[in-house]
C-alpha positions as CSV (number, residue, x, y, z in Angstrom):
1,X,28.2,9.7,-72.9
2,X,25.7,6.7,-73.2
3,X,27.6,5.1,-70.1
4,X,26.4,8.3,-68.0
5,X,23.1,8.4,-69.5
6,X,22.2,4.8,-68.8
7,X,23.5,5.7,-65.4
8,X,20.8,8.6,-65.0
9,X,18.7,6.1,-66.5
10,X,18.9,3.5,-64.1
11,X,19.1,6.2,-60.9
12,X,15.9,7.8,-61.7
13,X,14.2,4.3,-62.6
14,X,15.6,3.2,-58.8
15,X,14.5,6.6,-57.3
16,X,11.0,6.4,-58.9
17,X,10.7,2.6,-58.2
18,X,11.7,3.4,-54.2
19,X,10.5,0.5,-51.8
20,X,7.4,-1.2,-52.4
21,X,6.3,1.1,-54.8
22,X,7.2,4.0,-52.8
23,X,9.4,6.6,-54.5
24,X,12.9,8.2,-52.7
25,X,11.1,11.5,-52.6
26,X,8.0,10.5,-50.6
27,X,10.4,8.5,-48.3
28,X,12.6,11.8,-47.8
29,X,9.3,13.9,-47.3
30,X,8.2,11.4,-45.0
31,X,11.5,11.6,-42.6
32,X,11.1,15.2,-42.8
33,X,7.2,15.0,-41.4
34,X,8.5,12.5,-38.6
35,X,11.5,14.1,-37.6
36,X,9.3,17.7,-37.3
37,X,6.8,16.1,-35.0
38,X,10.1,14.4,-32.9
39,X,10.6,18.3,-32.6
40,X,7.4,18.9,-31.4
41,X,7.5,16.3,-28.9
42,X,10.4,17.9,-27.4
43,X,9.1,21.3,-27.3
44,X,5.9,19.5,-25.4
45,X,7.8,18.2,-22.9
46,X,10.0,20.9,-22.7
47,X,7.6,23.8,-22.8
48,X,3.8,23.1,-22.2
49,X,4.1,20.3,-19.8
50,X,6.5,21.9,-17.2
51,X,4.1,25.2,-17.9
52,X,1.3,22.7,-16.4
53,X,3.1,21.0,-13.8
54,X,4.4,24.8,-12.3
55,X,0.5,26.3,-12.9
56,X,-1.2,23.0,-11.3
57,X,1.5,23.0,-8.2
58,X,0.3,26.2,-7.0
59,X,-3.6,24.8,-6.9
60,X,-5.0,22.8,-3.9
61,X,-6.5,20.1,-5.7
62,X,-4.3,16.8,-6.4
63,X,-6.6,15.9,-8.8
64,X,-5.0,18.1,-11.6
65,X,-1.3,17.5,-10.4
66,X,-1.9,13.9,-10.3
67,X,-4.0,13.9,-14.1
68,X,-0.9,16.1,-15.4
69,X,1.5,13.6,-13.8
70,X,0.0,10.8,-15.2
71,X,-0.6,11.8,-18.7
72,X,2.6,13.3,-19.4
73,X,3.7,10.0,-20.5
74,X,0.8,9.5,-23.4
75,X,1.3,13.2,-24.4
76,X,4.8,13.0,-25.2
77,X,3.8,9.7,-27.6
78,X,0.9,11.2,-29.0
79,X,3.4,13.4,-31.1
80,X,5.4,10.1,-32.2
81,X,2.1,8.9,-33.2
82,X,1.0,11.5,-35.2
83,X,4.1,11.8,-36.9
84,X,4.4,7.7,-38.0
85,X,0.7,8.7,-39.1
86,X,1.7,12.1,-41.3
87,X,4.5,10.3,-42.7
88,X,3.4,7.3,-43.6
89,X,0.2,9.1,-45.3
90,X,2.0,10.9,-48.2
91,X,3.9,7.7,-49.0
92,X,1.8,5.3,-51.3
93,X,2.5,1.8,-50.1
94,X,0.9,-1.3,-52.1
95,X,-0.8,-4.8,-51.3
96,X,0.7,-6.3,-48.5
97,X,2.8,-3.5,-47.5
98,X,-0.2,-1.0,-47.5
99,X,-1.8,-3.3,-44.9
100,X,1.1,-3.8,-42.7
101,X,1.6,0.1,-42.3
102,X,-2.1,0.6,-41.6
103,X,-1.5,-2.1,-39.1
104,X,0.9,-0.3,-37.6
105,X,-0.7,3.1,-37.1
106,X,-3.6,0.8,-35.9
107,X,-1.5,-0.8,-33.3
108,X,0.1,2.9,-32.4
109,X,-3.1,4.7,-31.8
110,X,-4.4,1.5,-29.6
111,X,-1.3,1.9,-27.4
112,X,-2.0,5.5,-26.9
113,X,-5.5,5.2,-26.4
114,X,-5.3,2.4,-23.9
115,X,-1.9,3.6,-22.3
116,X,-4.3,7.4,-21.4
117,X,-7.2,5.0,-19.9
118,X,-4.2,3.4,-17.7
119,X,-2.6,6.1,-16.5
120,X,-6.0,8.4,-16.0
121,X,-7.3,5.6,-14.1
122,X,-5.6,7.0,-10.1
123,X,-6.2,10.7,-10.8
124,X,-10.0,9.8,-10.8
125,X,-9.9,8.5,-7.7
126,X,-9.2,11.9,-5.9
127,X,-12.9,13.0,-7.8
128,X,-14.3,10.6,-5.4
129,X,-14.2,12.2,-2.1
130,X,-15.3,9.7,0.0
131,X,-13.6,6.9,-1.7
132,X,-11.3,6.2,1.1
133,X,-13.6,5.9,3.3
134,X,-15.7,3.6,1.7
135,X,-12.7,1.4,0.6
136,X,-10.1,2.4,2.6
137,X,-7.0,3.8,1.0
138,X,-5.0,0.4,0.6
139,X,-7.8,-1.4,-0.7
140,X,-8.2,1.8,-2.8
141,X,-4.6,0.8,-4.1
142,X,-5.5,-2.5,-4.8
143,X,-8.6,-2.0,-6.9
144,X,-6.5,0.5,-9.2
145,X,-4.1,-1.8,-9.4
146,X,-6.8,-4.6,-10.8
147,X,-7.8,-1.7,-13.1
148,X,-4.7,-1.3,-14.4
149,X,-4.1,-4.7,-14.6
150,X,-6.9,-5.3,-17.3
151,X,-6.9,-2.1,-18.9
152,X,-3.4,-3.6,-19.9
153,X,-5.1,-6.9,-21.0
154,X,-8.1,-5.1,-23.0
155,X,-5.0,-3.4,-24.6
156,X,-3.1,-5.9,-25.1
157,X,-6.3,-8.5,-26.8
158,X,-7.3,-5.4,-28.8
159,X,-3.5,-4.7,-30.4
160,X,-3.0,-8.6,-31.3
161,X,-7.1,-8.2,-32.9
162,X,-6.0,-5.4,-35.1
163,X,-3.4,-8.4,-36.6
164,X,-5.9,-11.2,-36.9
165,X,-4.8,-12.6,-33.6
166,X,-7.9,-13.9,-31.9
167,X,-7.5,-13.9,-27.9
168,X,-10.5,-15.6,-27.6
169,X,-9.1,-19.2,-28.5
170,X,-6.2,-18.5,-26.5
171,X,-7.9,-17.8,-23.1
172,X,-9.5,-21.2,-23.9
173,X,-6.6,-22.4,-24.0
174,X,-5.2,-21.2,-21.2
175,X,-8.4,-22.5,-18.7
176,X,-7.1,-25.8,-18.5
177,X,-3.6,-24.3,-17.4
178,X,-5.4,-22.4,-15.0
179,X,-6.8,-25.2,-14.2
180,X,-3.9,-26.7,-13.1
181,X,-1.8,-24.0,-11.9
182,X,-5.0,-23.1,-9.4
183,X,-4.5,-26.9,-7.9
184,X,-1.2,-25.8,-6.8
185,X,-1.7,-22.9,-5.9
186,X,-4.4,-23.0,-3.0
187,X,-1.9,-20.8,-1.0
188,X,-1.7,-18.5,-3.0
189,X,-5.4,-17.8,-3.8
190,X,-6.3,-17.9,0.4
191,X,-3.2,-15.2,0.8
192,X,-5.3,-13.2,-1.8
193,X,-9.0,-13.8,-0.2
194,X,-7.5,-13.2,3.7
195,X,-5.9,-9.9,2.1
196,X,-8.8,-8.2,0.6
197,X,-10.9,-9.6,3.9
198,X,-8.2,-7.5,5.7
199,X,-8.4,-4.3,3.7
200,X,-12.3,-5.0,3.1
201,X,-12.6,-5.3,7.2
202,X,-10.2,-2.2,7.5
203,X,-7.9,-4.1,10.1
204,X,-4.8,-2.6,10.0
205,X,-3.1,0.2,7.3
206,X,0.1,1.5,6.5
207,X,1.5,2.7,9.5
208,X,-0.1,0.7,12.0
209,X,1.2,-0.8,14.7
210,X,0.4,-3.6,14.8
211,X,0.9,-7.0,17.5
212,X,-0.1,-10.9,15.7
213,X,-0.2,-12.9,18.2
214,X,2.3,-16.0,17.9
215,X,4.0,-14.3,14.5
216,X,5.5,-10.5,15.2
217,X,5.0,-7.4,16.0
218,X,6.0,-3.9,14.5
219,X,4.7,-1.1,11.9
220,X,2.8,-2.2,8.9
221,X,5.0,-0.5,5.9
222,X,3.5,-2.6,2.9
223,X,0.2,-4.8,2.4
224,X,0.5,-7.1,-0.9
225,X,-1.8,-9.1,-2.8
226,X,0.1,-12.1,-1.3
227,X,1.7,-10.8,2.1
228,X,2.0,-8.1,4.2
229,X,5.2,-6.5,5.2
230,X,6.0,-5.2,8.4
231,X,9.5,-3.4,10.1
232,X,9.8,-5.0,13.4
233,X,11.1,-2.6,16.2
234,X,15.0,-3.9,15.6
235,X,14.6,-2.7,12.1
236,X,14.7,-6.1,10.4
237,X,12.0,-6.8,8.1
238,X,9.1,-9.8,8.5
239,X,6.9,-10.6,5.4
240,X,3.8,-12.4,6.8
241,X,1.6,-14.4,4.4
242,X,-1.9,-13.1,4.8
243,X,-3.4,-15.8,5.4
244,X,-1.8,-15.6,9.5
245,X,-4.1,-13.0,9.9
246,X,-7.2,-15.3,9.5
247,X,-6.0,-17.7,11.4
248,X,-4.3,-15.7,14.1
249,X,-5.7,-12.6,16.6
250,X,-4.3,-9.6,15.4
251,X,-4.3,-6.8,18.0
252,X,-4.1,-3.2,16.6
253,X,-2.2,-1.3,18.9
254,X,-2.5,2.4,16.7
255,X,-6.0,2.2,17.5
256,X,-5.8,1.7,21.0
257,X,-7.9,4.8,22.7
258,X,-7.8,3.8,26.3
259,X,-4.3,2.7,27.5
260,X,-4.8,0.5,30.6
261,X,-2.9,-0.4,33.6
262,X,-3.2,-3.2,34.9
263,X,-1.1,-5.0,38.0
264,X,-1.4,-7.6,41.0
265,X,0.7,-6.0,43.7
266,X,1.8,-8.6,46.3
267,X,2.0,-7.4,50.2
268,X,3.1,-9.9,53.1
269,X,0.4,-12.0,55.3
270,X,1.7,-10.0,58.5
271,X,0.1,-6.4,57.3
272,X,-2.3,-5.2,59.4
273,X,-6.5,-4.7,58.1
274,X,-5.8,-1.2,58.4
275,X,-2.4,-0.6,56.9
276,X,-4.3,-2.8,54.0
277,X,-7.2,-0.2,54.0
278,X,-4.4,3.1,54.4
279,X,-2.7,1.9,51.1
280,X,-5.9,0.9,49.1
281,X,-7.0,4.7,49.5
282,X,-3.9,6.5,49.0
283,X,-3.3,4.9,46.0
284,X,-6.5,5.4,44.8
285,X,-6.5,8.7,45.7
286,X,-3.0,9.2,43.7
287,X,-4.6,8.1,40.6
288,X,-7.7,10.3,41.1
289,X,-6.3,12.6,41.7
290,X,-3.4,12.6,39.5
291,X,-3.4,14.0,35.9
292,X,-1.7,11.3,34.2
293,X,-4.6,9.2,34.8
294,X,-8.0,9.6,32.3
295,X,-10.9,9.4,35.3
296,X,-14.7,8.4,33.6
297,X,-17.2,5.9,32.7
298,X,-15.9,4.1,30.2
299,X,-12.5,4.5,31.8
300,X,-13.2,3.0,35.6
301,X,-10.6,2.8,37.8
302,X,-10.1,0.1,40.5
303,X,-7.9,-0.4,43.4
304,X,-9.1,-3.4,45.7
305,X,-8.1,-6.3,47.9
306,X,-8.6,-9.0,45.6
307,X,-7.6,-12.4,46.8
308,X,-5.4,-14.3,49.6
309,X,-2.6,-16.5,47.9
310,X,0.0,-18.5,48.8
311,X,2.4,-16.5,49.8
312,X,0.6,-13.6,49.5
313,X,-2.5,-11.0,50.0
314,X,-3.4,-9.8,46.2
315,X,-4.2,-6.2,46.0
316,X,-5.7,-5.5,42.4
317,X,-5.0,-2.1,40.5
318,X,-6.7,-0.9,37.5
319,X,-6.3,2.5,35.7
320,X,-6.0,4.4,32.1
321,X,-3.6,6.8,30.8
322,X,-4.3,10.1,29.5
323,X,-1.6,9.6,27.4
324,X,-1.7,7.0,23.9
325,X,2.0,7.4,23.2
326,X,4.1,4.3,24.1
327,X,6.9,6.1,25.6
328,X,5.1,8.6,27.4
329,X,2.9,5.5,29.1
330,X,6.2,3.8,30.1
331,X,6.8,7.1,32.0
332,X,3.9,7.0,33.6
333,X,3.9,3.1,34.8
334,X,7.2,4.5,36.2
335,X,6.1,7.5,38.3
336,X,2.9,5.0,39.5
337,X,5.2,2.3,40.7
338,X,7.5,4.6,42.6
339,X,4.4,6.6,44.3
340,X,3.1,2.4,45.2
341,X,6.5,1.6,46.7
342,X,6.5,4.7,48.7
343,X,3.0,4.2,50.1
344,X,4.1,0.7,50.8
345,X,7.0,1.7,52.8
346,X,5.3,4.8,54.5
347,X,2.8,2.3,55.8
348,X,4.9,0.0,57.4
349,X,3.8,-2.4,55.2
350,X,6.0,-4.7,52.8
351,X,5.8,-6.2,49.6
352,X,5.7,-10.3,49.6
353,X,7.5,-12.6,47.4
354,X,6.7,-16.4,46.8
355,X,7.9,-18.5,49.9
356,X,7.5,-21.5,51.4
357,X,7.7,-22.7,55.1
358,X,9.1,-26.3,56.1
359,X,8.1,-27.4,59.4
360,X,10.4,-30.4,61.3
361,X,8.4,-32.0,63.6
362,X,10.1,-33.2,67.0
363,X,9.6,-36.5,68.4
């Protein structure tokens, strides 16, 4: 009998005594608390927030089914955070432990609170309307990314505060790294100037196609902090450091509005003034005339003798497309040098090529 009643004893002492002062019944009311709000965590995710992605999916506005989006994330911790919170407030910690666990619901609620900011910070940009066009919507990108960037670094300095971890003293420190690291790193700092220059300038976008003269040519799919990426027409990929685009022309094709014509046609030294004069007119009247052709004042067309070469009289032909498709402007380069080679030939006339004439002279 006194065996089991030491045993009860000593099991009651232990259950009372707990873990730093905390009894076994505060620590099995605790786990109850946390594992309830686990529960409620699941029935958020499971319940409200698919409620709120179906209800904001049928509005117009992205701004709410970006906010829900983005938050869904912090909401499903908020009930983790609470819970650490309940739980650890019915157990009665002492000296250092106390502080350690207030520490931690410290540290928790910082998370949350910063990890909202982070994740709120892109929804607000659709509340700006004209946002994109003031920054364009790459450089847009960027300066969320920056955002995000230090809203992870305030986050970060004000968790390691809440331990008596000064960050102060350890930027400090890190200035004459930086320092350092910025002497070898030149390249990489103009790469970041010539790439907010481009996006600042609103030279090319995603999509674009784009020609740099010397380097490539193809659609823009990515633009970096360091380089841009661009799919080349055989599919293969070319990542160009930005800085080539400060140093080299870069000739935006997308934009191009008037798509021009432009040939030297070559016709032999024996045709005639007026065979010269018959195909000058009818192939200006073809392109007058012609629908494929976009007629006005900022879109003058020419069709003139221009010069007498070698081997050759130069007849000069200028013109513009309706058409700013690529493949649709091929086709009509195609129909106009068929209808030139027709007027050629109808005229008698034929096309010269670069010859040259040796002369032996008889004694």
């Amino acid at each position: 009998m006194n065996v089991l009643d030491n045993f009860k004893d000593l099991f009651v002492e232990i259950w009372q005594q707990g873990i730093s002062g905390v009894n076994f019944t505060q620590i099995g009311l605790a786990i109850i608390i946390f594992l309830f709000f686990l529960l409620l965590r699941g029935l958020i995710a499971k319940f409200i927030l698919q409620r709120l992605k179906n209800y904001v999916s049928k509005t117009s506005n992205k701004f709410d089914d970006a906010l829900v989006e983005a938050s869904a994330g912090p909401v499903k911790f908020l009930p983790i955070v609470l819970g650490i919170f309940m739980a650890t407030s019915y157990m009665d910690f002492e000296g250092k432990m106390s502080i350690f666990v207030d520490n931690i619901n410290r540290s928790l609620i910082t998370i949350l609170i910063f990890w909202l900011i982070h994740q709120i910070v892109e929804p607000i940009t659709y509340l700006i309307k004209r946002v994109e066009e003031l920054l364009s919507k790459d450089l847009l990108n960027w300066v969320v990314k920056a955002n995000k960037i230090l809203i992870i670094f305030f986050g970060f300095a004000a968790t390691l505060d809440i331990w008596g971890i000064k960050i102060a003293p350890i930027i400090a420190g890190l200035g004459l790294f930086g320092v350092a690291v910025a002497l070898g790193a030149q390249d990489l700092f103009k790469n970041l100037i010539s790439g907010i220059l481009v996006l600042v300038e609103k030279r090319f976008k995603i999509g674009d196609w784009i020609f740099v003269e010397g380097i490539t040519e193809g659609i823009v799919e990515r633009i970096g902090f360091r380089s841009t990426v661009i799919r080349k027409f055989d599919k293969s990929i070319a990542t160009i450091p930005n800085s080539s685009f400060a140093e080299n022309a870069v000739v935006n094709i997308t934009e191009t509005t008037n798509w021009r014509i432009s040939w030297i046609i070559t016709l032999q030294y024996s045709s005639t003034i007026q065979q010269l004069k018959n195909i000058r007119d009818q192939i200006e009247k073809f392109i007058s005339t012609n629908k494929d052709f976009k007629i006005g004042e900022d879109t003058e067309h020419a069709v003139r003798i221009d010069k007498f070469s070698d081997s050759s009289i130069d007849m000069y032909i200028r013109c513009f497309t309706v058409t700013d498709e690529w493949s649709e402007w091929l086709k009509v380069k195609e129909r106009l040098a068929v209808k030139i080679k027709e007027i050629v030939e109808s005229n008698g006339a034929s096309f010269a090529f670069p010859s040259t004439s040796i002369y032996v002279e008889k004694k």
